[in-house]
C-alpha atoms as an extended CHARMM CRD file, in Angstrom:
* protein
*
       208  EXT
         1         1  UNK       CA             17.2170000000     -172.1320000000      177.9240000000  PROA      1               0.0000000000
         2         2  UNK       CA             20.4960000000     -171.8900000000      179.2500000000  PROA      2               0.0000000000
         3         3  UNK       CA             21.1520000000     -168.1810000000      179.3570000000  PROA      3               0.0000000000
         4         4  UNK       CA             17.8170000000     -167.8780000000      181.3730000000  PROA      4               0.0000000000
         5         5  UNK       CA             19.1550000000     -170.0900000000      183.7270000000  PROA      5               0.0000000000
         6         6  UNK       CA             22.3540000000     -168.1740000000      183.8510000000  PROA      6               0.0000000000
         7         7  UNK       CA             19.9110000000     -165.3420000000      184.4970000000  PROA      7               0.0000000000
         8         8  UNK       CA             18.4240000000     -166.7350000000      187.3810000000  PROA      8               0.0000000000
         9         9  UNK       CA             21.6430000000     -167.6540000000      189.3920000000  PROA      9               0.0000000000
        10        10  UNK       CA             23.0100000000     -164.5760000000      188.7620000000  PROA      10              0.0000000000
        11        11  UNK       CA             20.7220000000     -162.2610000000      190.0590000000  PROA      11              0.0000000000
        12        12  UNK       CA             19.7280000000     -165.0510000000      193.0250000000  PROA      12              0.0000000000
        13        13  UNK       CA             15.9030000000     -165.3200000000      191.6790000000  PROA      13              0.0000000000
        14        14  UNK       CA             17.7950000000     -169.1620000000      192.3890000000  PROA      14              0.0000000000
        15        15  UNK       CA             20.1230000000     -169.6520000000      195.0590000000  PROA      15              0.0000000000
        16        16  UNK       CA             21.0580000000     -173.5840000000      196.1370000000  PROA      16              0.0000000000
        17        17  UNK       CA             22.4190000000     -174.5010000000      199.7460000000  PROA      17              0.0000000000
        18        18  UNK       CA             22.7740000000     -178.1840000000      199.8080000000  PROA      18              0.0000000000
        19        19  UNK       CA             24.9410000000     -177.9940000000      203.3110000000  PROA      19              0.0000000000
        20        20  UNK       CA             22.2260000000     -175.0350000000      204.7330000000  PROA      20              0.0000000000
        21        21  UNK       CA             19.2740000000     -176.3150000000      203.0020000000  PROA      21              0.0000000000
        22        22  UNK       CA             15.6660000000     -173.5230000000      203.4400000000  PROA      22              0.0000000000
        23        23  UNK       CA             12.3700000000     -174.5700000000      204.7630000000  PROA      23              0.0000000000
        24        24  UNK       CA              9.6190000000     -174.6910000000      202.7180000000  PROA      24              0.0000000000
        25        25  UNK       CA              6.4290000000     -173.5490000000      203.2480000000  PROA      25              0.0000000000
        26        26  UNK       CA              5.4400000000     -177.4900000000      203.5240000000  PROA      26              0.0000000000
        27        27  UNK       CA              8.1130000000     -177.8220000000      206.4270000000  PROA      27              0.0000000000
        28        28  UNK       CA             10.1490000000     -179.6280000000      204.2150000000  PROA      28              0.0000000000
        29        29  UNK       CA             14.0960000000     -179.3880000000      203.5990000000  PROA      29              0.0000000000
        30        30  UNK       CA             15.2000000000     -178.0270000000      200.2860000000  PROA      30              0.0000000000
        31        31  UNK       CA             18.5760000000     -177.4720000000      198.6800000000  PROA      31              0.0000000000
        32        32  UNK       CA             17.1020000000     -175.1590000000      196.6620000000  PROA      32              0.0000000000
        33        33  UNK       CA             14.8610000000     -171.5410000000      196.8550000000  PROA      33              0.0000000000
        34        34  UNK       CA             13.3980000000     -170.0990000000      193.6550000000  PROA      34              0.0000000000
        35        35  UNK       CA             12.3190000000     -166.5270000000      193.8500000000  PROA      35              0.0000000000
        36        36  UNK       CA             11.0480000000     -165.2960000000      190.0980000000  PROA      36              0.0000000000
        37        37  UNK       CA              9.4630000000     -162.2390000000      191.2850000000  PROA      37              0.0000000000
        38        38  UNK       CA             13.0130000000     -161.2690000000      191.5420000000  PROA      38              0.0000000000
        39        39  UNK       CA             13.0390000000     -161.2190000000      187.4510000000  PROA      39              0.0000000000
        40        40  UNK       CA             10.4180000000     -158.0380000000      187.6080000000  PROA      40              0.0000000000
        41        41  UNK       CA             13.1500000000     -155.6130000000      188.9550000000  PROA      41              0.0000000000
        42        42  UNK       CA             16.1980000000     -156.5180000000      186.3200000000  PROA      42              0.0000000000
        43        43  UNK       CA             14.4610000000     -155.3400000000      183.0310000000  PROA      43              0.0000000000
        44        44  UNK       CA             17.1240000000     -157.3620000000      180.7230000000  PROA      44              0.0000000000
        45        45  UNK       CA             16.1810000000     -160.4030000000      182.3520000000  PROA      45              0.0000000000
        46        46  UNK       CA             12.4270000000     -159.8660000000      182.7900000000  PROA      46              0.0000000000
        47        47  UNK       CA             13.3250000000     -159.1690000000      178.7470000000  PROA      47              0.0000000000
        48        48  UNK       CA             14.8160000000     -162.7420000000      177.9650000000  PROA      48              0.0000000000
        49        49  UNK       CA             11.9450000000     -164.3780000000      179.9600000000  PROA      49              0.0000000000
        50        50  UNK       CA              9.3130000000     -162.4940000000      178.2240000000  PROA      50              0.0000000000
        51        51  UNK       CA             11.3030000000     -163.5750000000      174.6720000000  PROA      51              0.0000000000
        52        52  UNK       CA             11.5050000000     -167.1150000000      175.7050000000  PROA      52              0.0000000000
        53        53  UNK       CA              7.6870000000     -166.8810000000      176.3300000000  PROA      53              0.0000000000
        54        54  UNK       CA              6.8030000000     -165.3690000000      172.7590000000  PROA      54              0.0000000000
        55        55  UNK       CA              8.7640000000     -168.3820000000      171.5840000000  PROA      55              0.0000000000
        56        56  UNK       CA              6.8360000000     -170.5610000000      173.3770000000  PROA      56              0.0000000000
        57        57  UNK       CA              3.3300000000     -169.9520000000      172.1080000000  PROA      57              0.0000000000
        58        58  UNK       CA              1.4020000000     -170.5260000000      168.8300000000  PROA      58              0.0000000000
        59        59  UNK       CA             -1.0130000000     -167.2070000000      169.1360000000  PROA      59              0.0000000000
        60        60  UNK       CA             -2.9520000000     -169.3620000000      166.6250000000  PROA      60              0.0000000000
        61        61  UNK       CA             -3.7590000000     -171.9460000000      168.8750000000  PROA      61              0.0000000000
        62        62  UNK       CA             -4.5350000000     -169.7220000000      172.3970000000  PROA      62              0.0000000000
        63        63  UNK       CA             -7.1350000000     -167.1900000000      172.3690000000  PROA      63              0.0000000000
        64        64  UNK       CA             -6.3730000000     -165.7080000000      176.0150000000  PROA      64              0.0000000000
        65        65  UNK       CA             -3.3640000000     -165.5350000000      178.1410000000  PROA      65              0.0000000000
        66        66  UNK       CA             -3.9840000000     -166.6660000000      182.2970000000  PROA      66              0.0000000000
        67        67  UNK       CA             -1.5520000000     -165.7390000000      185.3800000000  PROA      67              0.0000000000
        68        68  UNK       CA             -1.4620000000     -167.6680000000      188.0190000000  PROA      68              0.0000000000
        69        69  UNK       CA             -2.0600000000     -165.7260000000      191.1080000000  PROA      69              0.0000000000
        70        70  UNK       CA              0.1420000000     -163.6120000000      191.8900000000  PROA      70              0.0000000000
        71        71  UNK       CA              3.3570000000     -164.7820000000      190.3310000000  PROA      71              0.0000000000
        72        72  UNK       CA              2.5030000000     -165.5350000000      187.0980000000  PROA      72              0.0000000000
        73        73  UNK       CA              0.5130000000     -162.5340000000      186.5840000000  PROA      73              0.0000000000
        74        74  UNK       CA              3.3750000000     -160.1290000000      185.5740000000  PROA      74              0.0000000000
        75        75  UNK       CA              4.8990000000     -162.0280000000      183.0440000000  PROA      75              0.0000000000
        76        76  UNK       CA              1.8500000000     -163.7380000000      181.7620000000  PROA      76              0.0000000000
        77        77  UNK       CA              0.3320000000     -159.3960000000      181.2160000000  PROA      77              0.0000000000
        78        78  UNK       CA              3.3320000000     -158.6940000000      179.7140000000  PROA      78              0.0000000000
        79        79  UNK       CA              3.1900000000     -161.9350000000      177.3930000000  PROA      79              0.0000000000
        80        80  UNK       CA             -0.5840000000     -161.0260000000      176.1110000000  PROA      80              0.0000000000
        81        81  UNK       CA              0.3140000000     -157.0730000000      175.9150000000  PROA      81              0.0000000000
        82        82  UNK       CA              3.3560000000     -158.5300000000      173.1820000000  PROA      82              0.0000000000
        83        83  UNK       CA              0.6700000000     -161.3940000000      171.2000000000  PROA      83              0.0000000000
        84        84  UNK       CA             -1.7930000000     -158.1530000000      171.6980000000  PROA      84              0.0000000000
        85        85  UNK       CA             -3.9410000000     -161.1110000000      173.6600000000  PROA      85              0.0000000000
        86        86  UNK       CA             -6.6690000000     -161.0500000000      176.3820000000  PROA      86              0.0000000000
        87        87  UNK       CA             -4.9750000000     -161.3460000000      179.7950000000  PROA      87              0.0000000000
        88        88  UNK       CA             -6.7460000000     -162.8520000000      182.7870000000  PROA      88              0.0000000000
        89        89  UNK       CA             -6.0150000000     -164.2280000000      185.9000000000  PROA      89              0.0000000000
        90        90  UNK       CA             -6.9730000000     -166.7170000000      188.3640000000  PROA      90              0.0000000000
        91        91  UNK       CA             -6.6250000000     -166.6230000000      192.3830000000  PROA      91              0.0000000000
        92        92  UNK       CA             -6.0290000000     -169.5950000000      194.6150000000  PROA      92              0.0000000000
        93        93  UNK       CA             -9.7820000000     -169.1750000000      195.8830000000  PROA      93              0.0000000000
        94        94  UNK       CA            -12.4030000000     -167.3810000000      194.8480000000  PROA      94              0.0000000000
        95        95  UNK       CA            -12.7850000000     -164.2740000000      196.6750000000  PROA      95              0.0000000000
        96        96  UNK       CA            -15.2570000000     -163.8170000000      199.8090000000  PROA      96              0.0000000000
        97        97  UNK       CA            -16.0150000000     -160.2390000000      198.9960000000  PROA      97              0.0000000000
        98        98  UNK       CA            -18.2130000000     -158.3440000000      195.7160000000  PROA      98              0.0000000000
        99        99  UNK       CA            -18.7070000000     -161.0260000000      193.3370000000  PROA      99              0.0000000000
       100       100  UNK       CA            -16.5230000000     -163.6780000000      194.5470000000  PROA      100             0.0000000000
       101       101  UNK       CA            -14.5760000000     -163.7900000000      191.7240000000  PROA      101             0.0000000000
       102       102  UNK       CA            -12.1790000000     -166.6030000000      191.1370000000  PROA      102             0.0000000000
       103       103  UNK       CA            -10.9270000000     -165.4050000000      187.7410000000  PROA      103             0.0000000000
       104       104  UNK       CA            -10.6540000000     -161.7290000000      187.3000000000  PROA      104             0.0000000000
       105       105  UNK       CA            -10.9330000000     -160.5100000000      183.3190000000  PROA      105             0.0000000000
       106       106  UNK       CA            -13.2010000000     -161.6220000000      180.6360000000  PROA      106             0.0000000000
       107       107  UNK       CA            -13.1820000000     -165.5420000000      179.5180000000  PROA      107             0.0000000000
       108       108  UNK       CA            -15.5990000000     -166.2800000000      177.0970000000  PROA      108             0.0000000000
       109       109  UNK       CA            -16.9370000000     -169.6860000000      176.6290000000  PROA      109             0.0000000000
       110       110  UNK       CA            -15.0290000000     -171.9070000000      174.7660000000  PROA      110             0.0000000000
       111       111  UNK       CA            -11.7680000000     -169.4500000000      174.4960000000  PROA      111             0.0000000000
       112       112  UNK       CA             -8.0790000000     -171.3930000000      174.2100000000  PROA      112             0.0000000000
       113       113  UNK       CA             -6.4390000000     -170.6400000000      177.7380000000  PROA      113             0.0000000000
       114       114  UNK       CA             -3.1760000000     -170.6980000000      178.0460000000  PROA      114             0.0000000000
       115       115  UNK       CA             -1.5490000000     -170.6560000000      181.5910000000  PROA      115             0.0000000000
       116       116  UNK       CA              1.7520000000     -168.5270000000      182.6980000000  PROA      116             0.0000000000
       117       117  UNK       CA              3.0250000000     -169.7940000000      186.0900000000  PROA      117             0.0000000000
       118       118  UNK       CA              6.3140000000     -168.7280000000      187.6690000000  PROA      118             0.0000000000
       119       119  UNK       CA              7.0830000000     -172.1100000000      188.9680000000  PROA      119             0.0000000000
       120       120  UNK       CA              6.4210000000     -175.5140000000      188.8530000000  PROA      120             0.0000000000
       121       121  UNK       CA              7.1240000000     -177.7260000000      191.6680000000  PROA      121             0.0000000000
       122       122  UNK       CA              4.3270000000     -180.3190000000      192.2660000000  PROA      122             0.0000000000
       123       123  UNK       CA              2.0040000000     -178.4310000000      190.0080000000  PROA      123             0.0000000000
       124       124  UNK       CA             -0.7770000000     -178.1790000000      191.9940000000  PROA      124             0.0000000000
       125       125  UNK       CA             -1.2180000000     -174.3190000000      191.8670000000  PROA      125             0.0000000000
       126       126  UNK       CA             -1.0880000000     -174.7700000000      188.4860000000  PROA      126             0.0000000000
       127       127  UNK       CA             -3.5070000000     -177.2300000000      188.2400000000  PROA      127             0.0000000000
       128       128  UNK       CA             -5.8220000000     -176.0030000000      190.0730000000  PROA      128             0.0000000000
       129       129  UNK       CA             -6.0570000000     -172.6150000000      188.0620000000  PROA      129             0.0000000000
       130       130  UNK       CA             -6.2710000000     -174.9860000000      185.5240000000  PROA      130             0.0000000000
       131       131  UNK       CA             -9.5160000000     -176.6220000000      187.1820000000  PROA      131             0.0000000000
       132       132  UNK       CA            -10.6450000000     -173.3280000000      187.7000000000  PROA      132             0.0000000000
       133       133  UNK       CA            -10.8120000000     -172.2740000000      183.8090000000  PROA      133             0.0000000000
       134       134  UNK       CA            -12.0590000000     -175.1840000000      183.1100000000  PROA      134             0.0000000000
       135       135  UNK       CA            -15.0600000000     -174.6740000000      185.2280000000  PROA      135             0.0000000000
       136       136  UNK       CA            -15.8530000000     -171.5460000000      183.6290000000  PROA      136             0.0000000000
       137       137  UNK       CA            -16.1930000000     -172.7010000000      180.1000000000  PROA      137             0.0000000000
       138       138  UNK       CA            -12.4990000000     -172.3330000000      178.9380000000  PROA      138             0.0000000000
       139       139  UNK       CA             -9.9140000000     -174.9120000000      176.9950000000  PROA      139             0.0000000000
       140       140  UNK       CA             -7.0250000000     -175.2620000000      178.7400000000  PROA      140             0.0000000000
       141       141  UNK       CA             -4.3430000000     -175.5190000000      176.0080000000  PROA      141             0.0000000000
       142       142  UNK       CA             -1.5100000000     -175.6080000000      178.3960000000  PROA      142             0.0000000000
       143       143  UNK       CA              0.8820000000     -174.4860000000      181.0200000000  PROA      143             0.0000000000
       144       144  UNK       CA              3.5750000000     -172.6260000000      180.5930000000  PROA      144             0.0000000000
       145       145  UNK       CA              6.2000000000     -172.1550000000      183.4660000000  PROA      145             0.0000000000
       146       146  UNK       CA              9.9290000000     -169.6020000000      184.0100000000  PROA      146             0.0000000000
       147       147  UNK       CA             10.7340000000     -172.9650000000      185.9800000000  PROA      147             0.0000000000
       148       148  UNK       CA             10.1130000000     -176.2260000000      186.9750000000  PROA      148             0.0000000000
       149       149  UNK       CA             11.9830000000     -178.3460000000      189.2220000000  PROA      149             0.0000000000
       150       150  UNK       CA             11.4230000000     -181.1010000000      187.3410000000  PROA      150             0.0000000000
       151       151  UNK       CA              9.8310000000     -183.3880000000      190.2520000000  PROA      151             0.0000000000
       152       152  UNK       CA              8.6620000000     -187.0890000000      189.3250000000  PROA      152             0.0000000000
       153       153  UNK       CA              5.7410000000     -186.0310000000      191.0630000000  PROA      153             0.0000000000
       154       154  UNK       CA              4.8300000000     -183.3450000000      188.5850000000  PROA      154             0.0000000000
       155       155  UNK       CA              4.1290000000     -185.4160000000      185.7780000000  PROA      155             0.0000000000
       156       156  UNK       CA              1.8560000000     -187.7800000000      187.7010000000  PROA      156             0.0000000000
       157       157  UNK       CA             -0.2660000000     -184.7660000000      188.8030000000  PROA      157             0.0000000000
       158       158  UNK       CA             -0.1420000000     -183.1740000000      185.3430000000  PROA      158             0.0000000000
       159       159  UNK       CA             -1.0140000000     -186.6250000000      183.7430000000  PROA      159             0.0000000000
       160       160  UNK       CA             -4.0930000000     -187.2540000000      186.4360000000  PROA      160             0.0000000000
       161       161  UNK       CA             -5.5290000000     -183.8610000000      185.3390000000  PROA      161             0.0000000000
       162       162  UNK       CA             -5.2210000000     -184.2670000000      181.7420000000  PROA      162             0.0000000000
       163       163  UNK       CA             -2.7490000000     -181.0390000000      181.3830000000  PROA      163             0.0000000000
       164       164  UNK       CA              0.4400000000     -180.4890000000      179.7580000000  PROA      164             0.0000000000
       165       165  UNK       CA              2.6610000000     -178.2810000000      180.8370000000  PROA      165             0.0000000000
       166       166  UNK       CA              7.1690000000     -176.7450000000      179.6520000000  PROA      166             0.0000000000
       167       167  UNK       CA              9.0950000000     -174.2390000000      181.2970000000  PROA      167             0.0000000000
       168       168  UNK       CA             12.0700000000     -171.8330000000      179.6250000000  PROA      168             0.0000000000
       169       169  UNK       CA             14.4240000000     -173.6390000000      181.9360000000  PROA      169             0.0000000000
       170       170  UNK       CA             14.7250000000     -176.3820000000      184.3090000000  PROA      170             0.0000000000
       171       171  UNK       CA             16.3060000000     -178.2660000000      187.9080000000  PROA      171             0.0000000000
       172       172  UNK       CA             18.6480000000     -179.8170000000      185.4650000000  PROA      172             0.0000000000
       173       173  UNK       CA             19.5700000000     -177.0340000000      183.3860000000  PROA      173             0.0000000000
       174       174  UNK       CA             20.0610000000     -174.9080000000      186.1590000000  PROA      174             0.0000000000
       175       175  UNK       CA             22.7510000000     -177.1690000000      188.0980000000  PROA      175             0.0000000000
       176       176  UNK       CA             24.3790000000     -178.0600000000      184.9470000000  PROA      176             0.0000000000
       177       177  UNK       CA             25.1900000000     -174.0150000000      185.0090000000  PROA      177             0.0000000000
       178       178  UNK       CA             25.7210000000     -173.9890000000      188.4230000000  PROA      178             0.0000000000
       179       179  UNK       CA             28.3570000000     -176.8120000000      188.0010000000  PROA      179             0.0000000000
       180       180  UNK       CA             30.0940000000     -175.3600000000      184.9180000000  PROA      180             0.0000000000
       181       181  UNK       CA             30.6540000000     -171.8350000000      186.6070000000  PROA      181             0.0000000000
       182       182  UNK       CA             32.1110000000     -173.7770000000      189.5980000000  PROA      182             0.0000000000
       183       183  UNK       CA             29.2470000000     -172.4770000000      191.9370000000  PROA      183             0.0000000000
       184       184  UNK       CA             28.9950000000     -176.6330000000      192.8910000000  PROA      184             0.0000000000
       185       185  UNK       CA             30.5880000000     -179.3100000000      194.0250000000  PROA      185             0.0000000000
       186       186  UNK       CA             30.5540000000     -182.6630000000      193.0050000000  PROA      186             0.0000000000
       187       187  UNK       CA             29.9810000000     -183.5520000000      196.5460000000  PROA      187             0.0000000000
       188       188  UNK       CA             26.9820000000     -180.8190000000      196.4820000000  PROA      188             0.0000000000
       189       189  UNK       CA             25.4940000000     -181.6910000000      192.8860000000  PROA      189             0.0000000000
       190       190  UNK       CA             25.2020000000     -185.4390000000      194.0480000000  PROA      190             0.0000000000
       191       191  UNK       CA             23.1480000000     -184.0190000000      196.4070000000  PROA      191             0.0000000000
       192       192  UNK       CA             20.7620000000     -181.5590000000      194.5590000000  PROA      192             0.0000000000
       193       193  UNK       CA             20.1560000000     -185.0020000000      191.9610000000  PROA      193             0.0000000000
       194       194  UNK       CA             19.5660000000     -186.7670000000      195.5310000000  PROA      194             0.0000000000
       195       195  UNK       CA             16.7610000000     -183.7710000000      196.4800000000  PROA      195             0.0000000000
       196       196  UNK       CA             15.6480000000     -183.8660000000      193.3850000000  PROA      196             0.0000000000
       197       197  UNK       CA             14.6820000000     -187.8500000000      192.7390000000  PROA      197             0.0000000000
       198       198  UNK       CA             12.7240000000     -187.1870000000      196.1050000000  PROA      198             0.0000000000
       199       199  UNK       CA             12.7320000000     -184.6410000000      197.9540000000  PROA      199             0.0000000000
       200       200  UNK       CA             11.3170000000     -186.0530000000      201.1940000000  PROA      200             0.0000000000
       201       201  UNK       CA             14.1250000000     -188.8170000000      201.6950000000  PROA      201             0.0000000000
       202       202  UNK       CA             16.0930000000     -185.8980000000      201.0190000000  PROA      202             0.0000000000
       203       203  UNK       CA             14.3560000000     -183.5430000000      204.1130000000  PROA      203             0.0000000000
       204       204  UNK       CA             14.1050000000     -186.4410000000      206.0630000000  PROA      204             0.0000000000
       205       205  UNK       CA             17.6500000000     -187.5570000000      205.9840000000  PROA      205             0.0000000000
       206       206  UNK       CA             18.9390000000     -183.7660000000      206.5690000000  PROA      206             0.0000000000
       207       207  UNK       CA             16.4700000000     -183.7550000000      209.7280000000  PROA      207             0.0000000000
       208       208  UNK       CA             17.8710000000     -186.8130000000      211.0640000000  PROA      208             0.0000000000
C-alpha cells in the first residue's frame, strides 16, 4: 500500500542512507534501517496499518491471531482485539524459567494460525515462530508482515518451509515513494536495487 509506505518514510519507522549505509545486527552493510515499533507512538499510522491488516485476513479461514516476539505482538493484539480473535504469541526460544513456555496464550490443537510479523527480511524469525506453532498442534495459514524487503532469499526460505507469507508494503514500493518525493537519487536508487538483488555484494563492496 502506498500511503503506508508514505507512512513509514515520513515518520522515519524507514530511513535509507545509501552513501552512510547502518550495520546490521549480522555485521552487514545496509542502505536501509526499518524501525516499525516506531508505528506504536503515531496513532493515525498505527491506524492505517491495523486497516491494511483487517484487509488482509479472511477471519473465516484463521481461528487465532500470533505475534512474533516482540514486534509483531502489538499490531498482531490489536488485529485479533478488531476480528474479536484469540491472540497469542511466540518468543524466539522457549523460556528457561516457570513453564518454559515458547508460546504464551491458549492454542488449541488443530486451530488456523495466522502470523503478524513487523518485518520480513530473510524470514527466518518468522519461520521459526512458524515451526514453533506447528509443533504445538497448530495450522499455520500464513504470515503476514508491515514490511518485507523483498530479498530473493526470502522466498527460498519461505518455499523450504512450506509457508506463505504478504506484507502491506514493500522494498519496492517504498523507494518508488522515496523517488517520487525526491528523497532519492538516481545515482542512490541504482544503489538500493543493487542492495537489494544481494545484499552481501552490496556490504562487501561498501567495505572494500
Amino acid at each position: 500500500m502506498k500511503q503506508i509506505a508514505e507512512a513509514l518514510l515520513q515518520i522515519e519507522a524507514v530511513t535509507l542512507s545509501p552513501t552512510e549505509p547502518y550495520t546490521w545486527s549480522s555485521g552487514l552493510k545496509s542502505p536501509i534501517y526499518c524501525d516499525n515499533r516506531l508505528t506504536l507512538s503515531f496513532p493515525n499510522v498505527r491506524q492505517v496499518i491495523v486497516d491494511g491488516l483487517v484487509k488482509s485476513v479472511n477471519p473465516t479461514e484463521v481461528d487465532v491471531i500470533a505475534g512474533t516476539a516482540t514486534a509483531g505482538i502489538p499490531h498482531g493484539a490489536l488485529l485479533a482485539d478488531r476480528l474479536g480473535l484469540p491472540f497469542i504469541y511466540v518468543r524466539s526460544s522457549a523460556k528457561g524459567h516457570g513453564k518454559g513456555n515458547q508460546i504464551e496464550g491458549k492454542l488449541e490443537a488443530g486451530a488456523r494460525v495466522l502470523v503478524i510479523e513487523d518485518l520480513l527480511s530473510t524470514g527466518m524469525s518468522s519461520i521459526d515462530a512458524a515451526q514453533a506453532i506447528r509443533e504445538a498442534g497448530g495450522e499455520v495459514t500464513g504470515i503476514q508482515a508491515i514490511f518485507s524487503y523483498g530479498l530473493p532469499v526470502l522466498q527460498k526460505n519461505l518455499a523450504d518451509a512450506d509457508l506463505s507469507a504478504t506484507s502491506l508494503t514493500t522494498f519496492s514500493e517504498l523507494i518508488e515513494v522515496a523517488k517520487n518525493t525526491g528523497v532519492l537519487n538516481r545515482s542512490e536508487l541504482d544503489s538500493l536495487r543493487d542492495w537489494q538483488e544481494d545484499p552481501r555484494a552490496w556490504s562487501d563492496f561498501v567495505t572494500s
